[in-house]
C-alpha positions in Angstrom: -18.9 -31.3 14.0 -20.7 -28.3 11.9 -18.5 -27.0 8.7 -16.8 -23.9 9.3 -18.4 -20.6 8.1 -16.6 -19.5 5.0 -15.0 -16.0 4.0 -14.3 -14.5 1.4 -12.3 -11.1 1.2 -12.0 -8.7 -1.4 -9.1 -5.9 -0.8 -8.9 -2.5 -3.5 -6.6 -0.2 -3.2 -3.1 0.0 -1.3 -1.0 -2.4 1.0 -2.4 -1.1 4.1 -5.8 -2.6 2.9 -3.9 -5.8 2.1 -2.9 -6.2 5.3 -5.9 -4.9 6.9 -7.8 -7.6 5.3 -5.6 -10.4 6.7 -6.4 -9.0 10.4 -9.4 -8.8 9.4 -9.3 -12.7 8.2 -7.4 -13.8 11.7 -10.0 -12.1 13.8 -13.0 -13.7 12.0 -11.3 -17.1 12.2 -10.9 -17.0 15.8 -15.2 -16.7 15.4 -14.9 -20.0 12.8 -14.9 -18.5 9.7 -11.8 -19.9 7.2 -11.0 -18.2 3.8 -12.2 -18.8 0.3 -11.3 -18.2 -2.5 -14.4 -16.8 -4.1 -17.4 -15.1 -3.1 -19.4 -18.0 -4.5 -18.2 -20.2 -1.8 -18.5 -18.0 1.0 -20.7 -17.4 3.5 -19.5 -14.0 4.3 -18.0 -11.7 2.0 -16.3 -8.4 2.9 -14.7 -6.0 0.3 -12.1 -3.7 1.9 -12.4 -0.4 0.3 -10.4 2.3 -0.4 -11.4 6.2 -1.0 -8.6 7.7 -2.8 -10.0 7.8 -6.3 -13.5 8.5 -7.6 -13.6 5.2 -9.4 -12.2 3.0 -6.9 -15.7 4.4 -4.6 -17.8 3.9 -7.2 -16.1 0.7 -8.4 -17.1 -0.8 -4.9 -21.0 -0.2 -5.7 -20.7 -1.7 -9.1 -19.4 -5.2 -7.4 -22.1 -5.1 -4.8 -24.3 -4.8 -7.4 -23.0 -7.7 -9.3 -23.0 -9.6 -5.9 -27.1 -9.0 -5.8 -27.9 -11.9 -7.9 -25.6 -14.0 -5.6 -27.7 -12.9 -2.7 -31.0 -13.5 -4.1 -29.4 -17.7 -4.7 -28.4 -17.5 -1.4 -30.6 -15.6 1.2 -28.4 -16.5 4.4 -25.1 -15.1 2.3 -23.6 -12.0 4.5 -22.2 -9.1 3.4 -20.1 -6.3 4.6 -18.5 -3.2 3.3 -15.3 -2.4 5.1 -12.5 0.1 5.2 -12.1 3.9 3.9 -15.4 3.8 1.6 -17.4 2.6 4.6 -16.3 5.2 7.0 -16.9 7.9 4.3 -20.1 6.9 3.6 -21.0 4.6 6.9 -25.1 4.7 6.4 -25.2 5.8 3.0 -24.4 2.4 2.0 -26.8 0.7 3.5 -29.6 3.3 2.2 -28.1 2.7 -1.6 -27.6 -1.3 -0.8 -30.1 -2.6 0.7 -28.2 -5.9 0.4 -25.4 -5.0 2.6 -25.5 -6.5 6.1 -22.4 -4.9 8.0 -20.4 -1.3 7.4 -17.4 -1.0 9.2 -14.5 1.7 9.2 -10.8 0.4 8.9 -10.2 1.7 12.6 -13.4 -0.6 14.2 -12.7 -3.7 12.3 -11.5 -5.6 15.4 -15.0 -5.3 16.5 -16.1 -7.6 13.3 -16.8 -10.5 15.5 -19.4 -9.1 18.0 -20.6 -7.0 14.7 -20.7 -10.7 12.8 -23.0 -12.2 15.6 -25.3 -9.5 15.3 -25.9 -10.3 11.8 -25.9 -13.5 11.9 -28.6 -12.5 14.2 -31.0 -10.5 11.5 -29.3 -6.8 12.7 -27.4 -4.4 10.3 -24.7 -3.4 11.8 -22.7 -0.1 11.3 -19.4 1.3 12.7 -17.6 4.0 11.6 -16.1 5.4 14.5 -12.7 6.3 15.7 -12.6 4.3 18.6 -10.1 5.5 21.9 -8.8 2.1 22.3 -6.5 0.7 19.9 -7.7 -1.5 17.4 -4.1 -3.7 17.8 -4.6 -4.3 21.6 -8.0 -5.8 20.8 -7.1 -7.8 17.8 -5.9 -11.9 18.0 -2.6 -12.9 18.0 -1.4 -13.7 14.8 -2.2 -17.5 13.9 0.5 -20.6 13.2 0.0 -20.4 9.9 3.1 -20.3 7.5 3.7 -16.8 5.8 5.0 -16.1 2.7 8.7 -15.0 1.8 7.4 -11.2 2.0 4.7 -9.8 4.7 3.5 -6.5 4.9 3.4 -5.0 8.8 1.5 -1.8 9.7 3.5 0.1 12.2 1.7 3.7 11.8 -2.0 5.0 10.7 -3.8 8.0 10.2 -2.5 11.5 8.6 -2.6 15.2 10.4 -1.0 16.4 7.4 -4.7 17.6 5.7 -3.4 18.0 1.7 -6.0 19.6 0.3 -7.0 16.7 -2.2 -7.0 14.2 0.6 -9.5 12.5 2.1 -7.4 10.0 4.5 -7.5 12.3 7.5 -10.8 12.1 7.4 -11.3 8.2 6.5 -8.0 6.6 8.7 -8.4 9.6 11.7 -5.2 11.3 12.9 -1.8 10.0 12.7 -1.2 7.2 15.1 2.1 4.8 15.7 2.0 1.4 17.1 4.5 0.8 20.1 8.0 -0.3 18.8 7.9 -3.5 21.9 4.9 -4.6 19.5 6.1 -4.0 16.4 9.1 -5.9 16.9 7.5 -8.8 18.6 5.0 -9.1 15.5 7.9 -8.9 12.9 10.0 -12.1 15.1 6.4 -13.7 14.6 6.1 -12.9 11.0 10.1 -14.3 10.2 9.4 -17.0 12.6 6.6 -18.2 10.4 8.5 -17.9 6.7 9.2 -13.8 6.2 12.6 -12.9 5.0 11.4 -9.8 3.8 9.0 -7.0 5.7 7.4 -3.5 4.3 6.5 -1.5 7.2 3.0 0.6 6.1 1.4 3.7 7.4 -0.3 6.6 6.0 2.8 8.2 6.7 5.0 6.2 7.8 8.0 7.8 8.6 5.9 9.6 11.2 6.4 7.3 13.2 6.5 7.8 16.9 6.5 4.7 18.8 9.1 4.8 20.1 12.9 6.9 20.8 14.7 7.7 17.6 11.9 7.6 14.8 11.8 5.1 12.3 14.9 5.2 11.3 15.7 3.8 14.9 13.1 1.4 14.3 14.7 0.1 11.2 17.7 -0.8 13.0 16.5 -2.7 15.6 14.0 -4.5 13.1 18.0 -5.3 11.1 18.9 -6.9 15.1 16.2 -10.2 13.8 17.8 -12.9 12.7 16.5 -14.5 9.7 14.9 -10.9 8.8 17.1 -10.3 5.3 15.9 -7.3 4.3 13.0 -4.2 5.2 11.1 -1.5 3.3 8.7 0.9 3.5 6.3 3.0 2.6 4.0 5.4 2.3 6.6 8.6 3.1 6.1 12.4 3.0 8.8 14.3 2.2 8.1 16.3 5.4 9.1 13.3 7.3 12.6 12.3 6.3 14.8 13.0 9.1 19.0 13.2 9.0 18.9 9.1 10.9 16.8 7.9 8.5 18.6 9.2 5.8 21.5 8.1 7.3 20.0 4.6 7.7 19.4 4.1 4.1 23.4 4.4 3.7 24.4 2.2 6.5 21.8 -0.5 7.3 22.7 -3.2 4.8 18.9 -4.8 5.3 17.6 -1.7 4.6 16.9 -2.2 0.3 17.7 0.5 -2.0 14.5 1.5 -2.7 12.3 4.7 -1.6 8.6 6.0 -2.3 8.9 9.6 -1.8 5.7 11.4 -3.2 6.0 15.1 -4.5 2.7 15.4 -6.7 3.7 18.3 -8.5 6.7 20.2 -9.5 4.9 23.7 -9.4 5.5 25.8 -6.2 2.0 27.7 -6.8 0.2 24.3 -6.7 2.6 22.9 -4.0 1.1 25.3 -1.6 -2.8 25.1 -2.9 -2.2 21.7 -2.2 -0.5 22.6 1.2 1.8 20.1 0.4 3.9 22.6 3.0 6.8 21.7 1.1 8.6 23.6 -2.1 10.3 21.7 -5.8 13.5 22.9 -4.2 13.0 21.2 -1.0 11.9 18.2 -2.6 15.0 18.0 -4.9 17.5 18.9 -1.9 16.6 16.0 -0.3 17.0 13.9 -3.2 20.2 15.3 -3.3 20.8 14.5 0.7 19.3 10.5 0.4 21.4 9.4 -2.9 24.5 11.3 -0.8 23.8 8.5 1.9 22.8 5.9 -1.2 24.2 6.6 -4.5 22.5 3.5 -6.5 18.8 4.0 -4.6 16.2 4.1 -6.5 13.4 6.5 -6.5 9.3 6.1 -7.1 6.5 9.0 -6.8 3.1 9.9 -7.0 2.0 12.8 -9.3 -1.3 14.2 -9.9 -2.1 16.2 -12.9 -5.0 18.8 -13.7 -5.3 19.8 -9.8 -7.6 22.9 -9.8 -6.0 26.3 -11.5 -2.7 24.1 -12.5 -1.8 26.0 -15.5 0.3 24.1 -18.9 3.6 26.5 -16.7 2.6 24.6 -13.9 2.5 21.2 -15.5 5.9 22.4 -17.4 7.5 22.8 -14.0 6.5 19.1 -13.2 8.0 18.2 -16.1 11.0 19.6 -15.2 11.1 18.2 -11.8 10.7 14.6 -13.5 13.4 15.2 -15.3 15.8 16.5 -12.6 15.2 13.7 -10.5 15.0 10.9 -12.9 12.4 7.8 -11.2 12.8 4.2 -11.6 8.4 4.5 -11.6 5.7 6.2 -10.7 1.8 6.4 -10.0 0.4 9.0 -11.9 -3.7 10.1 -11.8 -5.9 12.8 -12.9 -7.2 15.0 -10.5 -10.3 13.5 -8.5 -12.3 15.6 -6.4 -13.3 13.8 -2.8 -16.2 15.4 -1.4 -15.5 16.9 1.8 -11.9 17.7 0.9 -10.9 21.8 0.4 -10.3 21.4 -3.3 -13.3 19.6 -4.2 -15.2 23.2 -4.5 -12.2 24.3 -6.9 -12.9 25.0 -10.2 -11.6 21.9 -11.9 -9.0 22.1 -15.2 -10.9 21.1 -18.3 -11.2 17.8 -18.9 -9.3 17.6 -22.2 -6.4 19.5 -21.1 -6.2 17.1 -18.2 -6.0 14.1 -20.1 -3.6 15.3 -22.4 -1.3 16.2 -19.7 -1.8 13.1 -17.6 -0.7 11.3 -21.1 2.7 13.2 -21.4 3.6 12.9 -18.0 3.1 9.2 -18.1 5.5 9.3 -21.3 7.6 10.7 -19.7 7.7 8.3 -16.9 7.7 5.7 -18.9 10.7 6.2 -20.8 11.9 6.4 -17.2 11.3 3.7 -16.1 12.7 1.5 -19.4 16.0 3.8 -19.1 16.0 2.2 -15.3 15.3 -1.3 -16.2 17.8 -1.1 -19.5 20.4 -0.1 -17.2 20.1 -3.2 -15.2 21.3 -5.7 -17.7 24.4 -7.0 -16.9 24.8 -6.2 -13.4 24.2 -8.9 -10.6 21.3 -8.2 -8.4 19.5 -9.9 -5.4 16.4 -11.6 -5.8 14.1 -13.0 -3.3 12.2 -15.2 -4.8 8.7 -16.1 -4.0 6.9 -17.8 -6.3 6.4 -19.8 -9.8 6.7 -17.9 -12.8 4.0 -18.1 -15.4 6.4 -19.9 -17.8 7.0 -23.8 -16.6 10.7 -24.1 -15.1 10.8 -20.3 -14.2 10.5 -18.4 -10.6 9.9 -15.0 -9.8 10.3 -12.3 -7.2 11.7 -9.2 -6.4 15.1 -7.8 -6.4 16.6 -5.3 -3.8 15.1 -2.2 -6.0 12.1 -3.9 -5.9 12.1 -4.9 -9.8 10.6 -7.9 -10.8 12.9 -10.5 -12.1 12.1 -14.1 -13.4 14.3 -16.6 -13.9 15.2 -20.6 -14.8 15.3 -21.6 -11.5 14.1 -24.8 -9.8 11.1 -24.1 -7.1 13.2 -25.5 -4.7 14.5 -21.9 -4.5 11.3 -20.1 -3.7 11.9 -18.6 -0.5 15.0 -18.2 -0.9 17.5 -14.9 -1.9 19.7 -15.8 -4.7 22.5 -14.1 -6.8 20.8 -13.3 -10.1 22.3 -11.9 -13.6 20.1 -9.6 -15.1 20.0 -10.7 -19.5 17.1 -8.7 -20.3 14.5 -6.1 -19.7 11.0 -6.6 -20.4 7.7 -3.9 -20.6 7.2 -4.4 -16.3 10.2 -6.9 -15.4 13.3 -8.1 -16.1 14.3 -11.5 -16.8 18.1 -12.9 -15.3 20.5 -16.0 -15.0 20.8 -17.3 -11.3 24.7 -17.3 -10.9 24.9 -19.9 -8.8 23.0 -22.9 -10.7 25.3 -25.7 -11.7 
């Protein structure tokens, strides 16, 4: 019997890619291919790209280029470009890379095997298109194989919401949801195999549509599995939070206390040239509305500084917002311009001025987010825990806000949600007592 054909996957950017990458993974296998740990060892490797930032693109051709002398060793050695960089640029990479084999868009990539064969074969192959069928229908079913505590499960793709920085309507194709009947049959999978815990993904996921009553109805009849302990998810517009999932969040125990609700900016003026479509007051209403339903919830956001004509009033106002709302965390960048997108012929803020005001938002964030963590010692969280810690006798994992927390624990635990006593906050995790050891 031949040795299988090795793959190796490299994933950038958010959980959607993650995810991606392990369909991705199933799909090839049911061609032969197993996974590896390093491209190396592989026979294939794919990096799953993402388009958000400037760097993260040209980050991509920086590792194909450090793959080049791999490729030279090993002539037969495959290589493909998938996800939002290759269905930005779909030929342009194999004009730039001459050492690229496959390009494929994250709404094709159940077509990898047929695309595999062909290259295997001597073609290049590209395909960047949005396809009519869905990818899901076409895709394996989801292998033996023992998951993990936690598992990420897309249930919505794609964004008609057209910010004007953004370039996923254009890369991931209009907003699509994945049929509830299929959703839930893949998350009774997933929790059959290991999962106690599952993020739903999307673009926008509380868009969803799949199916009567939203997501919020979704969430509720995800909380029906047995052996599912608790759910999350993410990414949300602010657009998108309707009065059932609101109300979910106060009265769906699996539901965990936890919400990514990006604003961006606190200005109104740049709100709407960002056609965000939403105002600072809306934003902090419904703040007010989802700790109504969930006092102790805690909140995350994205913010970008330095959009084009943002002013040091406008930045003030984000400021302000920050402080009004008060966020356990939050992902803050400089302004990137994506080609293609309606504020990349803007007239950029100066460079300087950008950087300084990307540093003060992230000190304000930061003293945030160590106000958040300090005020968890001494209260008694849940942790599911999922793997060793880096210190020999500890675990680690998540607790319900989505902290990390280590602890003394035997590995016996991993897998498991215990009662944890938080002693002490650390830079990016607290450390606890599990209440229960003898």
């Amino acid at each position: 019997m031949s040795e299988p054909k090795k793959l190796f996957i490299k994933s950038y950017g958010c959980q959607m890619n993650v995810y991606d990458s392990e369909r991705m993974a199933e799909a090839l296998g049911a061609e032969g291919y197993v996974t590896v740990d390093s491209a190396e060892a592989a026979d294939m490797v794919l990096l799953n790209t993402c388009h958000i930032r400037e760097k993260a693109a040209e980050k991509v051709y920086s590792d194909l280029g450090r793959l080049r002398p791999l490729k030279t060793a090993k002539p037969d050695l495959k290589i493909g470009v998938a996800g939002c960089v290759a269905q930005a640029e779909g030929e342009e990479i194999l004009r730039r890379m001459p050492l690229v084999d496959l390009v494929v868009g994250p709404q094709s990539y159940h077509r990898l095997p047929a695309m595999t064969k062909a290259v295997e074969g001597g073609a290049r192959a590209v395909d960047t298109d949005f396809p009519e069928e869905d990818k899901f229908d076409h895709l394996p079913e989801r292998p033996a194989r023992a998951v993990g505590p936690t598992a990420f499960l897309t249930v919505q793709e794609g964004c008609d919401k057209f910010c004007a920085f953004c370039v996923v309507p254009y890369t991931r194709g209009a907003e699509v949801s994945r049929p509830a009947d299929r959703i839930l049959s893949e998350a009774r999978v997933l929790v059959e195999k290991g999962a106690k815990e599952i993020t739903l993904l999307g673009q926008n996921v509380n868009a969803w549509h799949g199916g009567a009553g939203g997501l919020g109805a979704l969430v509720r009849h995800l909380a029906a599995i047995d052996g599912l302990e608790r759910i999350r998810y993410t990414t949300s517009h602010p657009n998108d939070m309707d009065d059932d999932l609101i109300a979910a969040h106060g009265d769906c125990e699996k539901l965990m206390p936890y919400l990514h609700l990006p604003v961006q900016s606190g200005s109104d003026r740049i709100l709407k040239a960002m056609a965000r479509k939403h105002t600072a007051a809306d934003y902090l209403r419904l703040v007010e509305r989802i700790r109504a339903a969930r006092p102790d919830i805690l909140l995350t956001s994205d913010f970008i500084v330095g959009f084009p004509g943002e002013t040091e009033a406008d930045f003030q106002a984000t400021l302000d917002l920050i402080e009004a709302v008060g966020y356990g965390t939050a992902f803050s960048f400089k302004y990137s311009a994506r080609p293609g997108t309606p504020a990349a012929e803007k007239t950029p803020v100066d460079a300087a001025e950008a950087d300084d005001r990307l540093q003060r938002l992230q000190a304000l964030l930061t003293r945030q987010q160590k106000a958040a963590q300090a005020a968890m010692v001494g209260r008694e969280v849940k942790v599911l825990f999922e793997k060793p810690g880096r210190q020999a006798g500890q675990i680690t994992g998540k607790s319900d806000y989505l902290h990390a927390v280590h602890a003394e624990a035997p590995e016996a635990m991993i897998g498991t949600i215990q009662r944890v006593r938080i002693t002490r906050s650390d830079p990016n995790s607290l450390a606890g007592v599990v209440t229960n050891l003898p």
